[in-house]
NUGUKOL-276231 format. One record per residue (C-alpha): residue in one letter; y, x, z. Coordinates in steps of 0.5 Angstrom, whole numbers, plus 2048, in hexadecimal, padded with zeros to 3 digits. Each point is the difference from the previous one (the first is absolute). Layout:
BEGIN
+------+-----+-----+-----+
| rest |   v |   u |   w |
+------+-----+-----+-----+
|    a |   Y |   X |   Z |
...
+------+-----+-----+-----+
***
This chain:
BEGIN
+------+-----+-----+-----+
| rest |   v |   u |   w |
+------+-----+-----+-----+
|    x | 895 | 706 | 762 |
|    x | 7FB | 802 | 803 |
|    x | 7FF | 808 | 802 |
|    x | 7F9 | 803 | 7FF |
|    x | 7FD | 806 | 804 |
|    x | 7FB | 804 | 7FE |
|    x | 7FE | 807 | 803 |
|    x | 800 | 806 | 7FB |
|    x | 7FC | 802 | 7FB |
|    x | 7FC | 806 | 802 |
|    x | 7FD | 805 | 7FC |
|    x | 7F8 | 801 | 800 |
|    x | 7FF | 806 | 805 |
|    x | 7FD | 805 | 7FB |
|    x | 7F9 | 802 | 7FF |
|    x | 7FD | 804 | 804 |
|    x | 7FC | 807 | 7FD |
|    x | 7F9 | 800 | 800 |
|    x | 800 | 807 | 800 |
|    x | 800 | 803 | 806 |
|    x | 7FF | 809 | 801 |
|    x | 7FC | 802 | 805 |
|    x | 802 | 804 | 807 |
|    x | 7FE | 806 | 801 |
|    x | 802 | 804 | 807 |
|    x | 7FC | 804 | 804 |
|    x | 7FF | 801 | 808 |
|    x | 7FF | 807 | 802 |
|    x | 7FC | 802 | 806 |
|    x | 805 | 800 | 805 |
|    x | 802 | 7F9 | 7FE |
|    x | 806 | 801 | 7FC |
|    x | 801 | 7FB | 7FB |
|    x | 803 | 801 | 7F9 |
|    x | 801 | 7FC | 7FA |
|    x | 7FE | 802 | 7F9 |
|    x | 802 | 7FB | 7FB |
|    x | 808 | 7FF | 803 |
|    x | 805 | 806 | 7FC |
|    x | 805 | 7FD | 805 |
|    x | 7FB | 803 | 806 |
|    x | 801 | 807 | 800 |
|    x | 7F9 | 801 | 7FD |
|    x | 7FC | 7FE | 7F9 |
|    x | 7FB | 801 | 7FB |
|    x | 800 | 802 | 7F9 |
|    x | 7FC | 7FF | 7FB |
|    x | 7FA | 803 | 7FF |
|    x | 7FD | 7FD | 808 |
|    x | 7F8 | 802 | 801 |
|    x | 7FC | 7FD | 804 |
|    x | 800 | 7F8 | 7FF |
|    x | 7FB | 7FF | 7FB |
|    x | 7F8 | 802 | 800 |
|    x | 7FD | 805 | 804 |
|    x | 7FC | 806 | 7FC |
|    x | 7F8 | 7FD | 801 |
|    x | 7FB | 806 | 7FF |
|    x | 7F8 | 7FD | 7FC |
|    x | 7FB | 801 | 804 |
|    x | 7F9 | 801 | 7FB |
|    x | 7F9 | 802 | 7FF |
|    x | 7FD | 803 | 7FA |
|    x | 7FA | 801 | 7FD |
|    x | 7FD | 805 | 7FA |
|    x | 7FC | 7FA | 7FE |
|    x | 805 | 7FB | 7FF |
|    x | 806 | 7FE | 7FD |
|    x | 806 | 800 | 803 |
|    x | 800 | 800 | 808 |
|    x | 800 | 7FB | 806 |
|    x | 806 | 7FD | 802 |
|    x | 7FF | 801 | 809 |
|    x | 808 | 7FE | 801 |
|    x | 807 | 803 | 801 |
|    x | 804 | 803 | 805 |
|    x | 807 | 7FF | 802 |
|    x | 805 | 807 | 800 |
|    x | 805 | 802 | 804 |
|    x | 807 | 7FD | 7FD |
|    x | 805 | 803 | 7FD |
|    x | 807 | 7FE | 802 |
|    x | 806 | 803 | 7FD |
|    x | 808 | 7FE | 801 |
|    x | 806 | 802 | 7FC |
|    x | 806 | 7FD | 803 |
|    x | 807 | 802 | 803 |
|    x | 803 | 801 | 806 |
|    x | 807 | 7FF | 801 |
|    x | 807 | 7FF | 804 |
|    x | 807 | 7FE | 7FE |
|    x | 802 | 802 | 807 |
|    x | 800 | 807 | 801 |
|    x | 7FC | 807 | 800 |
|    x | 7FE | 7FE | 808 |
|    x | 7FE | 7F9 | 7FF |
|    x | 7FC | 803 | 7FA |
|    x | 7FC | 805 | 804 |
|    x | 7FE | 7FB | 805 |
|    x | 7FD | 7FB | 7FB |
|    x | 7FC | 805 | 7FD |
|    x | 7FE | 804 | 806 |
|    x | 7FD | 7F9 | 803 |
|    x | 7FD | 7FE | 7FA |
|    x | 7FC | 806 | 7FE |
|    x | 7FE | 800 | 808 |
|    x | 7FD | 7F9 | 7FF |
|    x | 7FC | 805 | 7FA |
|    x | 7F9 | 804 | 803 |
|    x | 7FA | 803 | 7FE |
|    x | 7FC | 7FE | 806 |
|    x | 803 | 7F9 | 802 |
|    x | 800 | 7FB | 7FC |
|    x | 806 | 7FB | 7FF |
|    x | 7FF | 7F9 | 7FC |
|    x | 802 | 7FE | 7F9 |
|    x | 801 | 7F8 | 7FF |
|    x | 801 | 7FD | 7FA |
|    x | 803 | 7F8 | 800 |
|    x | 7FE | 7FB | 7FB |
|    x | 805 | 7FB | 7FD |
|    x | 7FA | 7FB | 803 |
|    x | 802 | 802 | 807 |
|    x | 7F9 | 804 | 801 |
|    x | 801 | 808 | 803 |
|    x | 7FB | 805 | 7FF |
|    x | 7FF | 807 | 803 |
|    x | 7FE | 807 | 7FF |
|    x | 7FF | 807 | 804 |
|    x | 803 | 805 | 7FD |
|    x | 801 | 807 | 802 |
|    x | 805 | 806 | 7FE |
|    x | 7FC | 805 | 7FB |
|    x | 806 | 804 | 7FC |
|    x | 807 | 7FF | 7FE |
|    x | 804 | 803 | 7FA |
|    x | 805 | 804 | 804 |
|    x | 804 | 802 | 7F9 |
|    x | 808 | 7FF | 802 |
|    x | 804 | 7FF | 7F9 |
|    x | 806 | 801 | 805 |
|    x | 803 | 7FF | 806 |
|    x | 7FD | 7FA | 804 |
|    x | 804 | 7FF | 806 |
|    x | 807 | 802 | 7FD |
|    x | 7FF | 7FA | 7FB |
|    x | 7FC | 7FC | 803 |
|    x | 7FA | 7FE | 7FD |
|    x | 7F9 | 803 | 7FE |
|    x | 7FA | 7FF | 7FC |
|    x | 7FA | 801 | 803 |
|    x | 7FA | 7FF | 7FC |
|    x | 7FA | 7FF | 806 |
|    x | 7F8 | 800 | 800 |
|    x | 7FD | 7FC | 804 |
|    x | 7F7 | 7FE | 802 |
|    x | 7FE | 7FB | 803 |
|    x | 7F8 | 802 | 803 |
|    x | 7FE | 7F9 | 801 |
|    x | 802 | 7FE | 7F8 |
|    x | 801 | 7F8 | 800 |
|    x | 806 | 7FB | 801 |
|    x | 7FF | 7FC | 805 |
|    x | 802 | 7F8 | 801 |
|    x | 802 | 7FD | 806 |
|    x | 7FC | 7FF | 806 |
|    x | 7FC | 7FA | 800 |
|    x | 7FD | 7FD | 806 |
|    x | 7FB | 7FB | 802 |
|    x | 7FC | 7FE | 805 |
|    x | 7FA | 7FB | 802 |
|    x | 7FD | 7FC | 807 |
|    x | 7FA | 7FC | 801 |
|    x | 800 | 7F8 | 7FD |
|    x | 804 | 7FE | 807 |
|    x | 805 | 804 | 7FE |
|    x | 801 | 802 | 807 |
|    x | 806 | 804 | 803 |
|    x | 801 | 805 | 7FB |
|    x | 801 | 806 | 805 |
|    x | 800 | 7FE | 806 |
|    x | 7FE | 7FB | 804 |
|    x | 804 | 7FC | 806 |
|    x | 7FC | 803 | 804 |
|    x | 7FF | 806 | 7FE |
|    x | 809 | 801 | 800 |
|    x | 7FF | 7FE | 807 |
|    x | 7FB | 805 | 803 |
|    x | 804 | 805 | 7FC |
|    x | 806 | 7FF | 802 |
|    x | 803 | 7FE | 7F8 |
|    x | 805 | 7FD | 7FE |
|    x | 801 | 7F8 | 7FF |
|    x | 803 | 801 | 7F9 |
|    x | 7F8 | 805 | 7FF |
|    x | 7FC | 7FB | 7FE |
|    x | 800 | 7FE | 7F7 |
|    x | 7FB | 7FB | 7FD |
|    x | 7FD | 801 | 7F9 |
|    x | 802 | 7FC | 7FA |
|    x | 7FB | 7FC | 7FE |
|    x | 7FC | 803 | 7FA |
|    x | 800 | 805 | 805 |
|    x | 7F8 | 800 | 801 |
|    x | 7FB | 805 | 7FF |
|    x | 7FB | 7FD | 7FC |
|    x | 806 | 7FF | 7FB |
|    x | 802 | 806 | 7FF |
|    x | 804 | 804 | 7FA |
|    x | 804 | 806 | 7FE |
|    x | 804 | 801 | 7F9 |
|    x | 800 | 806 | 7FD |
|    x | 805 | 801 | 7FA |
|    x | 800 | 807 | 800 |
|    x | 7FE | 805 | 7FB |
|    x | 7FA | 802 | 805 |
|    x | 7FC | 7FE | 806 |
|    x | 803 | 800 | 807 |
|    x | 7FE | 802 | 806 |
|    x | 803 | 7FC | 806 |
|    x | 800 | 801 | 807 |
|    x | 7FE | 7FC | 804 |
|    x | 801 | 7FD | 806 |
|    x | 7FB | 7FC | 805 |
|    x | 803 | 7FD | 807 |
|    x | 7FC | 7FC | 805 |
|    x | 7FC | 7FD | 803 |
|    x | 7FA | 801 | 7FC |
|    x | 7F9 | 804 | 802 |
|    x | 7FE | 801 | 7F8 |
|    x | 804 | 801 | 7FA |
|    x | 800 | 802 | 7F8 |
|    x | 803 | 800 | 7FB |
|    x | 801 | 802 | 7F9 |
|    x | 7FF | 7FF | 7F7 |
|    x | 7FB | 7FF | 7FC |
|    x | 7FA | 800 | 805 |
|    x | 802 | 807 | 803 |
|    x | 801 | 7FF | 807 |
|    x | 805 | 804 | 805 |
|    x | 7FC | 7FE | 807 |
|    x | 803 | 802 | 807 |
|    x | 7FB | 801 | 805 |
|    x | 803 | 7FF | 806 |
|    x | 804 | 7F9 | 804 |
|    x | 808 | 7FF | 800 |
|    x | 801 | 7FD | 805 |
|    x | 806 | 7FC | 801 |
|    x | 808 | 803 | 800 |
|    x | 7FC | 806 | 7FC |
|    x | 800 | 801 | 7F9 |
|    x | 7FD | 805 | 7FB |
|    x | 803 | 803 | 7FA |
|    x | 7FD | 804 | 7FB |
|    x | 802 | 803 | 7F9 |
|    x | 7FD | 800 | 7FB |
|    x | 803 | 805 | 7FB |
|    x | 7FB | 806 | 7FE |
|    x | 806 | 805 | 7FE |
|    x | 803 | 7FF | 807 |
|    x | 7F9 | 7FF | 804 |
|    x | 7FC | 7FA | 804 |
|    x | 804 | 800 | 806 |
|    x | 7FE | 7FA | 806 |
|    x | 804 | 7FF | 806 |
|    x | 7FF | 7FC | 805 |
|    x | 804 | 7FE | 806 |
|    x | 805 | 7FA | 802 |
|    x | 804 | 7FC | 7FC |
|    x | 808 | 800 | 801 |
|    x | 801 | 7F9 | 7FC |
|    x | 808 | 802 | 801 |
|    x | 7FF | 805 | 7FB |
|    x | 7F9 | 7FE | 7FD |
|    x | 7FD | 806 | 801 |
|    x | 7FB | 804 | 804 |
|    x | 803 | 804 | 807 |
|    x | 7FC | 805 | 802 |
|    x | 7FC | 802 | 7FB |
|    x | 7F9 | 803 | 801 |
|    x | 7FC | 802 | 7FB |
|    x | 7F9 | 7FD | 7FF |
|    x | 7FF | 803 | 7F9 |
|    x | 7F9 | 803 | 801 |
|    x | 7FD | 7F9 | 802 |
|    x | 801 | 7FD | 7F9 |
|    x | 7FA | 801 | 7F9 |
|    x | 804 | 805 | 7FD |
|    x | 7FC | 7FD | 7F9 |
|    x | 804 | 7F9 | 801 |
|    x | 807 | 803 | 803 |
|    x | 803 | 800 | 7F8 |
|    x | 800 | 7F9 | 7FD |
|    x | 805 | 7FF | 7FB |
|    x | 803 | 7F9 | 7FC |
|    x | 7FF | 800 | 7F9 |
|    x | 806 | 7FE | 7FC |
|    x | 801 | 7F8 | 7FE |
|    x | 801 | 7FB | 803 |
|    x | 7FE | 7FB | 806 |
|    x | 7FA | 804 | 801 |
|    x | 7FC | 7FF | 805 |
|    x | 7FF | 803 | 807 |
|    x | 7FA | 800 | 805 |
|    x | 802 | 7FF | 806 |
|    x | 7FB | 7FE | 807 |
|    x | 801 | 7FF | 807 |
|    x | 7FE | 7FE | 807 |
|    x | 806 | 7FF | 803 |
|    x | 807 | 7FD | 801 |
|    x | 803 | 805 | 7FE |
|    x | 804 | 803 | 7F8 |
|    x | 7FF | 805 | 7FB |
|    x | 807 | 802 | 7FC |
|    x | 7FF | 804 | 7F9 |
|    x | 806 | 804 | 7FE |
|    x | 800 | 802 | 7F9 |
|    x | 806 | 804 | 7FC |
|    x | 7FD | 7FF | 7F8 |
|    x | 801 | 807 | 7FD |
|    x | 803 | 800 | 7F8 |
|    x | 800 | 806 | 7FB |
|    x | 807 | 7FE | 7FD |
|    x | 806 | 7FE | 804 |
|    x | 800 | 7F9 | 7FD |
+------+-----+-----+-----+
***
């Protein structure tokens, strides 16, 4: 008689939920790092958060006596509002809790600002600043003998918009030259072998384009290392030009963002680090009226990039967002 082997039966692995939370945690501005979503941390929210949702906008109008209604010119973006709810607590002692509340209270600070970052069940992150404003400070009882506190924290964020990841792209001429650096310029630098990158094909200039899936325009910094003797780039026909030739090993960086403020640097480019060492400031050089180009929001659209040179031109975008998701 013959014997059968059969492996055994097994079950279907169950399914996995669809549903997934966001994550919320915030790091304070001396760098400590704290979860806000996880009871089991020490520290969470309640309900009742603020913050995560749209920004208040003021409307912008003219009106007339002679005509009906008035005139729409835009709107402006306010300060946001943030608001925690939460507990702190600990199961270990009086000292333990006193120590997980003085730190966490020390990453709070009216004049520095820390980061609150959301995690999406897609694996995407986005940040915002946030300042200390008030904080209720009504005690229903005695925290460190028990071990835990409610707390009820008012924050501001200044610069009102989530912001997405930081996207970076970069572009050369047709040829596609060394990216960076050339081989000759690595020797007579003194660089490293490993210092010299390629562009990967779809790189050139002539075919460049940026997605913004943002709420609103974003402003990017650019980064243009040479060789080239002229150079522009910008959207939509507005140009930023820079006046002046990069010489090879050198790079020039400037921030587009109008709430920061133009800031062009010029000096010699650290592959190692991708970023510029001894900056010197050549602001004043550049067309204060084509330094803040922004890209609209949608998708591929087209950048204006010309140069006469070898060298590469890097635009590095953080997408801005009202909500946290």
């Amino acid at each position: 008689m013959g014997i059968v082997y059969a492996a055994p039966y097994r079950p279907p692995a169950p399914p996995v939920n669809p549903w997934r939370g966001i994550g919320l945690s915030w790091t304070g501005w001396d760098g400590s790092e704290w979860e806000l979503t996880n009871p089991a941390a020490g520290l969470f929210l309640r309900p009742g958060v603020r913050g995560l949702q749209m920004p208040s906008f003021e409307r912008q109008s003219s009106s007339s006596p002679a005509v009906a209604g008035s005139r729409h010119l835009g709107t402006s973006t306010k300060d946001r509002d943030a608001f925690w709810p939460l507990y702190l607590y600990s199961d270990k002692s009086s000292a333990e809790f006193m120590e997980r509340d003085r730190a966490f209270w020390r990453s709070l600070d009216p004049d520095f600002e820390g980061t609150w970052t959301a995690k999406l069940p897609n694996g995407d992150r986005r940040t915002l600043g946030l300042r200390l404003i008030s904080a209720d400070d009504e005690l229903t009882h005695d925290t460190i003998q028990r071990g835990w506190a409610k707390y009820g924290i008012n924050l501001l964020a200044d610069k009102p918009y989530w912001l997405g990841e930081k996207v970076t792209k970069s572009w050369a001429q047709g040829d596609m030259r060394n990216y960076y650096i050339t081989e000759a310029d690595r020797i007579a630098y003194g660089y490293p072998p490993d210092a010299i990158h390629y562009l990967s094909p779809g790189g050139a200039l002539g075919e460049a384009t940026f997605t913004n899936d943002g709420d609103v325009a974003a402003y990017p910094v650019w980064t243009v290392v040479g060789h080239t003797s002229a150079v522009s780039f910008g959207v939509g026909g507005n140009d930023i030009i820079v006046p002046f030739e990069i010489p090879a090993g050198y790079a020039v960086q400037l921030d587009t963002d109008p709430v920061n403020g133009q800031v062009l640097w010029y000096g010699a480019w650290d592959e190692a680090t991708k970023s510029i060492l001894s900056p010197l400031d050549r602001t004043s050089e550049l067309d204060p009226t084509s330094a803040f180009v922004a890209i609209p929001r949608g998708q591929d659209r087209p950048l204006t990039i010309q140069m006469t040179g070898t060298g590469s031109v890097i635009a590095e975008v953080q997408n801005r967002y009202r909500r946290a998701w």
